[in-house]
C-alpha positions in Angstrom: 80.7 117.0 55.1 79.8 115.8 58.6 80.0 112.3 59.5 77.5 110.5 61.9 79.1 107.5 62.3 80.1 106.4 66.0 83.8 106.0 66.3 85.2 102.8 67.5 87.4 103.1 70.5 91.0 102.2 69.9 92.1 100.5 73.3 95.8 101.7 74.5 98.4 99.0 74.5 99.1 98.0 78.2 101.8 100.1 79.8 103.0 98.5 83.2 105.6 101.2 84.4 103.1 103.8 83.7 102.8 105.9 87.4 103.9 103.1 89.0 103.4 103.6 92.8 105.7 101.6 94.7 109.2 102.5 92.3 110.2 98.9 91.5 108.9 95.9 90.1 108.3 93.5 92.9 109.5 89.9 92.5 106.1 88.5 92.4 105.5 90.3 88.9 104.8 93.7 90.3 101.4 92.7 92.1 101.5 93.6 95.4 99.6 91.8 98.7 99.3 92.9 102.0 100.2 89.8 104.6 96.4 89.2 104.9 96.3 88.2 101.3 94.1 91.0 99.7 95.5 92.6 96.8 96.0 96.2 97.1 93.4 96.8 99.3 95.0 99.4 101.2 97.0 101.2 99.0 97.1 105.0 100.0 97.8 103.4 104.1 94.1 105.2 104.7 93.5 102.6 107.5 96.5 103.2 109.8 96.0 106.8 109.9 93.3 107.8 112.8 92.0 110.6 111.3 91.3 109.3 108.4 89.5 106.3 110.5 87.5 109.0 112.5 86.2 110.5 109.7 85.1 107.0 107.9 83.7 106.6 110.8 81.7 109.7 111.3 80.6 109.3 107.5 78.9 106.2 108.0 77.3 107.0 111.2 75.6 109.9 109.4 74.9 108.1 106.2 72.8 105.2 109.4 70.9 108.6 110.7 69.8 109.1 107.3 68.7 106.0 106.2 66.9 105.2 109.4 65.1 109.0 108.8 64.1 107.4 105.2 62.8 104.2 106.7 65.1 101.9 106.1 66.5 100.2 109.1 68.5 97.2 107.6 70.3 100.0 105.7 70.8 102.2 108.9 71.6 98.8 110.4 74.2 97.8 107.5 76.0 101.8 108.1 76.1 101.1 111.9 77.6 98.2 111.3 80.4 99.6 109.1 80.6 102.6 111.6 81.2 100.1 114.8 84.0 98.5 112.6 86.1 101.6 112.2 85.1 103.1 115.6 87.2 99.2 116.6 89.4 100.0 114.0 90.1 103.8 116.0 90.7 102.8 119.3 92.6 100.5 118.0 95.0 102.7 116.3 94.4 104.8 119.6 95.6 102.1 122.2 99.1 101.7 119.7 99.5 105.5 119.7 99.3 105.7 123.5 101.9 102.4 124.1 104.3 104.3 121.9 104.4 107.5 124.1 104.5 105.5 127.1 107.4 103.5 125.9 109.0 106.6 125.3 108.7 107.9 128.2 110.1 104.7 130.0 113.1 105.2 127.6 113.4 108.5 128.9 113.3 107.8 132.3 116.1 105.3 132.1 118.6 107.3 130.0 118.5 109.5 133.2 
């Protein structure tokens, strides 16, 4: 006997420690904000690695050449847009990197 009838989902009760990525319940109730006051944005730290940044950055200025191929210069616009951001974002991240090494260096240079 076969039954056509659509099955109602059954919704799983709420499980809050299930894969639970930072290992303990924070004191705010386990929701976690960055200082800027977004709310897990940035969880996987995909903004503070430069490659990572580099290739957002290449992704978007290919997805501008596209659109603008298509026609559509506010899109191409929009991507370039997104593509300037993380190419800031990169030297950024760059400029950081290269005061570290040179602070290092200093450090070395003084121990001697």
């Amino acid at each position: 006997m076969i039954n056509n009838r659509r099955r109602n989902f059954r919704s799983r009760p709420q499980n809050n420690n299930y894969r639970r990525r930072n290992g303990s319940m924070n004191s705010n109730g386990g929701t976690n904000y960055n200082s800027n006051g977004n709310m897990n944005f940035n969880r996987n730290g995909s903004m503070t690695n430069p490659h990572n940044v580099e290739k957002t950055m290449i992704k978007f200025q290919q997805l501008a050449k596209d659109a603008q191929a298509n026609g559509d210069p506010v899109l191409a616009q929009n991507y370039l847009q997104h593509a300037d951001h993380y190419l800031r974002r990169y030297n950024e991240l760059s400029d950081k990197r290269l005061d570290k090494s040179k602070n290092k260096l200093e450090e070395l240079k003084s121990e001697e």
